[in-house]
N, C-alpha and C positions, 0 to 999 in steps of 0.2 A: 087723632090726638087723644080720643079718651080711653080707647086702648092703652095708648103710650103712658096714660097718666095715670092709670092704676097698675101699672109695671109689672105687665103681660110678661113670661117670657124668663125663664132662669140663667142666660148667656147675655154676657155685656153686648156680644155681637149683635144678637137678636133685638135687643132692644135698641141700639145705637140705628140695627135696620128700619127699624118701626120711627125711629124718631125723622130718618131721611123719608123715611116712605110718608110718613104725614108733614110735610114740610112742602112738597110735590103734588099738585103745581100751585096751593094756594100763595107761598108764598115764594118759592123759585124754581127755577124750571130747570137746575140741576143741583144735588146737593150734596156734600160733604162732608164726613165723622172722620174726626179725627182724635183718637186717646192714647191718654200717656199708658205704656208698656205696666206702669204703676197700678194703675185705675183696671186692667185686663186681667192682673194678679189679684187684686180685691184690694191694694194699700192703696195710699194716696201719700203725695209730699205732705210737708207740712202748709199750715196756710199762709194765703199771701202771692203777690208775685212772683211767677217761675220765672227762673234764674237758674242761666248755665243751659247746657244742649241734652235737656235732658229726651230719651228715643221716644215717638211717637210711634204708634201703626193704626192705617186706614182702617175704621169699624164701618165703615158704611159709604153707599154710592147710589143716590138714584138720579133718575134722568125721566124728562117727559119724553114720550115715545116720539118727537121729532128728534129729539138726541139722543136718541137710543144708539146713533153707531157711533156716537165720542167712544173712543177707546181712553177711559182714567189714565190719568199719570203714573196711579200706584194703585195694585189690586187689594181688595179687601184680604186684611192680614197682613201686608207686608209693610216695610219702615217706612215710614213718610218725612220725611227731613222738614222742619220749620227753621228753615233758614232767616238770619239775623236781617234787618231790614225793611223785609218784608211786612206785606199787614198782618200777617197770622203772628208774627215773631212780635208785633207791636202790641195788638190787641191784649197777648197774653202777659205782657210783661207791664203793661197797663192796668191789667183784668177791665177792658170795656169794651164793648164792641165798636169795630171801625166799620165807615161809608164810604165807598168807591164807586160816587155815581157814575160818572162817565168813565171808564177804563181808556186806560191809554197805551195804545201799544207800543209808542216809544219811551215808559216809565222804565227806569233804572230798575227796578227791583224785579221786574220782571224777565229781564235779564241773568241775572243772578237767580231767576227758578222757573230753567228752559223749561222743564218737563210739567210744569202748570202753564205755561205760556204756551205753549205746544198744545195746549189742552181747549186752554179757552180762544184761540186763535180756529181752529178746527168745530168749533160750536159755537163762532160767532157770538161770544160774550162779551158784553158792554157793561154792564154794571156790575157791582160784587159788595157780599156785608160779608164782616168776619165774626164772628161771634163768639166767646169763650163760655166756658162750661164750668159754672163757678156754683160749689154748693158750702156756703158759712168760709167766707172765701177760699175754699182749696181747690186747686185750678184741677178738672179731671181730663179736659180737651176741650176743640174745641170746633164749633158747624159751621161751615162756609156755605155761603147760597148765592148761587150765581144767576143770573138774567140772560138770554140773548138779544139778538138785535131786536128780534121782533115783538117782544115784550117792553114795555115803558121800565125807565130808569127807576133806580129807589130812589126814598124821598126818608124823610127824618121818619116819617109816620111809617113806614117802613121798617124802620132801623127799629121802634121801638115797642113793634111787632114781635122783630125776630127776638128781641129778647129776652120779652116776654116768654114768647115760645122756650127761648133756649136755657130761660130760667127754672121751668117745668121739666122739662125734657132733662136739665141736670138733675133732678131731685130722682126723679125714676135710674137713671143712670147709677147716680149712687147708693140708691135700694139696692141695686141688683148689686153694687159693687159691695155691698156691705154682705150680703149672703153669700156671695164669692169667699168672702172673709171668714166669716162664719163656718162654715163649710170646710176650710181650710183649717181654721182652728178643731175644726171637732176630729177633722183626721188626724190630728195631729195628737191631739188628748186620745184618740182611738186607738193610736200605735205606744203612746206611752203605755196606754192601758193591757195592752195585748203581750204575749210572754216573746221577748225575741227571739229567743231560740227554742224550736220543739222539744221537749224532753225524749229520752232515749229508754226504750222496754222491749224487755225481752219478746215478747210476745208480737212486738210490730219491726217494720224496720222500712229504710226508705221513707219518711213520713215527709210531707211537704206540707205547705197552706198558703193560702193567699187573700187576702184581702183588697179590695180594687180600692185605685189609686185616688181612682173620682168617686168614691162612692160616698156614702151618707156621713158615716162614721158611728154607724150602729151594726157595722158587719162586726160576727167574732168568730172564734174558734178555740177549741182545747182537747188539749188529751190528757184524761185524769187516770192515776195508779187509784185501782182499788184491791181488795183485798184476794189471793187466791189466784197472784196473779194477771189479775182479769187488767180490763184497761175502757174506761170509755170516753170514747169518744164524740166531739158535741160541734155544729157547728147553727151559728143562728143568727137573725136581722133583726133590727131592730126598727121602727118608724122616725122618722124624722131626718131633719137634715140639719142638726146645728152640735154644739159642744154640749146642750143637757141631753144630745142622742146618745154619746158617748157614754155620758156619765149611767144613762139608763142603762146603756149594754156593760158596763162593769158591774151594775150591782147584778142586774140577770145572772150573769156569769158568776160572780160571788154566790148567789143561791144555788147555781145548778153545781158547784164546786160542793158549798158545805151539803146539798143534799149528794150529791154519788158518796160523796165519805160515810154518808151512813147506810151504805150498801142497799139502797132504793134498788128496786127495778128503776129502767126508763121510765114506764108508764108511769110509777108512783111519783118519780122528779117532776113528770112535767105535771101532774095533776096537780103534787103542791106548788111549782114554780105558779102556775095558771092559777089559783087560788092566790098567793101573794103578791103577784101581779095584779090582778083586779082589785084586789082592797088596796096596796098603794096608788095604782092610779084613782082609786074614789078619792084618796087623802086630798092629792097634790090637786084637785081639782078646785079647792079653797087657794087660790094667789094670794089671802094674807099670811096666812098658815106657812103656804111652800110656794117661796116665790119663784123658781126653777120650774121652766115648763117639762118637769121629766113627763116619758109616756113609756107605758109598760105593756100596755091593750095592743093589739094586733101584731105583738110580733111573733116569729115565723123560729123555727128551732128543731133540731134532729139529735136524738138522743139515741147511740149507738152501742152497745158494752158488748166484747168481743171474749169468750174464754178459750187461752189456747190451748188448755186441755181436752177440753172437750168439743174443739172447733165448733164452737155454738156462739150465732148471735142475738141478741135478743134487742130490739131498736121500736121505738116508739117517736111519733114525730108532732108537729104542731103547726099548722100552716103550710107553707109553699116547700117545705123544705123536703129532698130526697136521696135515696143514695141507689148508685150503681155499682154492679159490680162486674169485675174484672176477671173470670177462672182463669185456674191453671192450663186446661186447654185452649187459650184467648178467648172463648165468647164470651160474650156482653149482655149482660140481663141486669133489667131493672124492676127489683121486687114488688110486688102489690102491698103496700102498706096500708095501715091500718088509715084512715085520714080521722082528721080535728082539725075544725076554723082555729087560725090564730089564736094564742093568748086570752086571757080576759073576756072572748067570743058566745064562752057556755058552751050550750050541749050537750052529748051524749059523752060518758068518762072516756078519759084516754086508756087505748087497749095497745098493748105491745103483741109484736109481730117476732115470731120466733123462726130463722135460720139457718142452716147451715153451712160453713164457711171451711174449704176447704183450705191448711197451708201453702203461703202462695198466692192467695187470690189479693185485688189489689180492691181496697175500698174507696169509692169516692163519695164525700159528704158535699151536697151542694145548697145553700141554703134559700135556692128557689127564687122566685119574684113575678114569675107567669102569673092568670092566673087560673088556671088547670094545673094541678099537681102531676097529675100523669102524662098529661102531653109533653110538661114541663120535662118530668125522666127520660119518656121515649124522644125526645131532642138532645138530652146530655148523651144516653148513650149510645145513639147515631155520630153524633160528632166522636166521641170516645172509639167507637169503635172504626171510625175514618184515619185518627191518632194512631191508633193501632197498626193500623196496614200501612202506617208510614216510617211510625221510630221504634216498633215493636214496646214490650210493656217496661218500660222507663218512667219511672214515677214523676222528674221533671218535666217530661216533655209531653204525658198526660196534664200535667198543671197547665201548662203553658197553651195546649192545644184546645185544651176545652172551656177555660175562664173568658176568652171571647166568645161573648154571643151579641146578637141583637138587642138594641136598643137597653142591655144592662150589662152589669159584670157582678157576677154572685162570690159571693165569700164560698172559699171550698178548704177540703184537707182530704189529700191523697195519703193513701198508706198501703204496704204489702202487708199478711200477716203472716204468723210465725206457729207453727205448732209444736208440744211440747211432747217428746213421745216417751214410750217405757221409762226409757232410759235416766228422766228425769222428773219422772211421778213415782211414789212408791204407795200401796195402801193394805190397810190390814184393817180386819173386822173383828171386833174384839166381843167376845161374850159379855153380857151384865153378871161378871164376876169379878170381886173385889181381888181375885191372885190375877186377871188379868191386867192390870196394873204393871207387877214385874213383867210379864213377856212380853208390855207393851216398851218398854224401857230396854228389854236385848233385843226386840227386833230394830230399834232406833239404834241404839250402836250396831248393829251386823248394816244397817243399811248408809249409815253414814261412812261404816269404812269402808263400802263398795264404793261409794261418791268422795273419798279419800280427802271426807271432813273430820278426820279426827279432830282437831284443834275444836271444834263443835259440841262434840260428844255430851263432853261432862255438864255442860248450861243446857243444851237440849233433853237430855234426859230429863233435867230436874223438871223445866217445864211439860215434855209429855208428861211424866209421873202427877205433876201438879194437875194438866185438864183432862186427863181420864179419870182423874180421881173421884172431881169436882162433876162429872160426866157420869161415872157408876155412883154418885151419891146421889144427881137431883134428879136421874129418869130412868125408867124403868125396862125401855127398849135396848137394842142392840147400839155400842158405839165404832164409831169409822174411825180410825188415825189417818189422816193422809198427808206428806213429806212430798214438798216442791221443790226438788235444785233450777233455779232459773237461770244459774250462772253469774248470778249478783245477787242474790237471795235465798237463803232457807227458808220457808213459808211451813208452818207446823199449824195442821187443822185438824179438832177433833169436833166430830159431830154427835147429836145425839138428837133424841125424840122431844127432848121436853123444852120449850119454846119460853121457859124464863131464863134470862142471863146473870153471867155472873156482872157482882158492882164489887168494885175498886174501894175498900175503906178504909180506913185508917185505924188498925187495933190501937184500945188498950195495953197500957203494961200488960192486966192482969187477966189479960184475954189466951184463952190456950190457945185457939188457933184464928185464922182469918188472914193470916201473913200468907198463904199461898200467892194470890195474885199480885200482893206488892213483888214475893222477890220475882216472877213471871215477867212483871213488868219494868224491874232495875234488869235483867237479864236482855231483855230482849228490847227491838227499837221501836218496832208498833206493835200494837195487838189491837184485836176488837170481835165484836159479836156479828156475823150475817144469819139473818134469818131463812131458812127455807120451809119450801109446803111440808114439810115432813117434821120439823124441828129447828134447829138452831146450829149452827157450825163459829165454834171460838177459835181465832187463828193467831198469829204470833208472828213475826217478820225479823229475821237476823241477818245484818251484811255478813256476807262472806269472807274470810279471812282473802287479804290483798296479794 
């Protein structure tokens, strides 16, 4: 019982077991759970007398090992009918418990519920209490405890035993019924939170994700556009098991969202994510301050950016999280990454793991929960590679085949990737010469009307003309043009040596110039600065004429 009364155990089942199994044999020597279909979901009716046939099903069944061959009426799990009449149909619609010291085998009501009589006829039962399951009066079910011959009949002092008992016993019941609840809600805030349908890029295709059905509601997933192209991809857990888990895995995700836009590495995302992570959870640690138990410490994340130019990946992780991957020839390897404890954990900095991904190969982001990270991989891609030799490489039925595991189910996102060849890269290296400017501007038209973007032309020039400009004015080295058709995108990148960027201002009337990058930016639909170890690369993004 003092198991049962610090509410051991996260399954109504479990506990409803615990509650027969201490009931046996102090106080009957068979015993019976029985809850509303309501209470198994985590609701409850409203309070007061149940009214009307609402379903039960058996949560529990024990027996002292001389009744151990009673075969139940009804197995644990299935509907248990509380027929009208009856003392259970009474007890509950009373809400108090009933005394049937001497049973009688020729009682009416027992007629009308062969299959209990049938029960207690074959275990020699003579006495019986019924007892309801009543917490701030809302009825959850309700423990019958029966006697046989050879035990003494109940007595009042008996009766107000089990109530006692059965008064405890509902309060644990409805703990667990209320985290049932809770749970339920945070899934549910999980899935509002989460994007319903994956986005669609060039660079990937076939993408899936899953997030399990029972899970916390701090599983997430995304696939972020960045610049050049690129695309990354994130999937990550979060601790806990209620609706402020959810609410923590949406702001994570809001962080790991606005940091990829500013063209981080992985490693640099999760270093800042894992920096504001631990200072918000210091904050929320004051309950007057933030009364939402959010939690940002230990969780688990995989940060993946995929370029399909250059079939390169470059992925940093955090925790349990890993990925497998899938070649073109089918086998199945699962990379040596870099490790980092969880979130908020400290440490040694997070290092990104660079490589290379041939078009074709299928990625799987799994966000772990072992706790060996690498045992954890070489298990996804043994199972993966089982998938494999059954439905060949089909992105749904990788989903399906490998989100069952033991005793978990991890948030994942499959994908094939896509590479982008000659055909739709163009590049040119332009001397730090102020006339290469114009031959920067005809090799962009000779190359758009091979890509038969005329309609392009004229806004595209201005802007090449505009960042080679702005490129042979502030550096000194050699600059790149390079021209992406992704088939939904023009993508215009110019590189250069000198690692300060251009700022967006707003001229004066009486200002001669500084307008390049406004009309750069009425022209076109993004743009922005990525940094590299060499310099700086400014790009520009134009839909495609439809």
């Amino acid at each position: 019982m003092k198991n049962l009364a610090r509410g051991t155990g996260t399954d109504v089942f479990r506990a409803a077991d615990k509650l027969a199994e201490a009931a046996v044999p102090e106080l009957a020597d068979i015993v019976t759970v029985e809850l509303l279909e309501l209470t198994l979901r985590g609701e409850a009716p409203p309070p007061g007398a149940l009214c009307g046939s609402k379903p039960f099903r058996r949560a529990a069944f024990q027996s002292l090992r001389g009744a151990s061959g009673v075969r139940p009426a009804y197995a644990v799990g299935d509907v248990s009918p509380i027929l009208s009449t009856t003392p259970y149909r009474l007890s509950l619609a009373h809400l108090c418990p009933r005394l049937i010291r001497d049973l009688n085998e020729d009682s009416q009501w027992l007629a009308h519920d062969s299959a209990r009589a049938r029960v207690m006829r074959e275990a020699r039962v003579h006495s019986l209490m019924v007892v309801p399951l009543v917490v701030q009066g809302v009825v959850l079910g309700l423990v019958a405890l029966y006697r046989r011959a050879d035990s003494a009949p109940y007595d009042v002092d008996d009766l107000q035993a089990a109530a006692r008992f059965a008064e405890r016993a509902a309060l644990c019941i409805d703990l667990v019924r209320r985290r049932i609840q809770e749970r339920a809600r945070a899934r549910l805030l999980q899935r509002a939170l989460l994007p319903e349908v994956l986005p669609s890029f060039s660079a990937l295709e076939a993408a899936r994700s899953h997030v399990p059905v029972e899970g916390s509601g701090g599983e997430w997933f995304d696939i972020i556009p960045l610049s050049g192209a690129r695309v990354a991809l994130v999937v990550g857990v979060t601790e806990g098991q209620d609706a402020d888990t959810a609410v923590g895995m949406s702001q994570l995700r809001a962080m790991i969202l606005t940091l990829a836009l500013q063209d981080l590495g992985p490693e640099e995302i999760l270093s800042c994510l894992d920096e504001v992570a631990t200072r918000l959870d210091r904050e929320h640690e004051a309950p007057r301050r933030h009364p939402f138990g959010l939690k940002y410490v230990g969780s688990s994340c995989i940060c993946v950016v995929y370029d399909p130019v250059t079939e390169h990946c470059s992925l940093s992780r955090a925790g349990h999280a890993h990925l497998v991957v899938v070649h073109p020839d089918g086998t199945v390897s699962a990379p040596v990454l870099a490790s980092h404890p969880p979130l908020g954990a400290g440490g040694r900095p997070f290092e990104a793991t660079e490589i290379d991904i041939h078009s074709g190969s299928i990625l799987l982001l799994n966000s772990g929960g072992g706790d060996d990270p690498l045992s954890d991989a070489q298990e996804t891609a043994e199972r993966l590679h089982e998938v494999l030799s059954r439905s060949g490489p089909d992105t749904q039925e990788i989903l399906e085949g490998v989100r069952v595991s033991p005793g978990r189910e991890p948030a994942l996102l499959v994908t094939r990737t896509r590479a982008f060849g000659a055909e739709n890269v163009a590049t040119r290296s332009l001397p730090p010469d102020a006339a290469a400017v114009a031959a920067a501007r005809r090799w962009t038209n000779r190359q758009l009307a091979r890509w038969m973007l005329n309609e392009l032309a004229y806004t595209t020039t201005l802007v090449v003309s505009e960042l080679v400009t702005n490129a042979m004015r502030y550096s000194t080295g050699p600059v790149e043009l390079r021209l992406i058709n992704d088939d939904r995108t023009l993508i215009c990148e110019v590189s250069d040596t000198s690692s300060s960027a251009p700022h967006l201002r707003k001229p004066k009337l009486s200002d001669e110039g500084g307008r390049g990058l406004s009309i750069v930016t009425q022209l076109t639909q993004h743009q922005g600065t990525r940094y590299t170890a060499s310099g700086k690369t400014v790009w520009t993004e134009q839909d495609l004429p439809t």
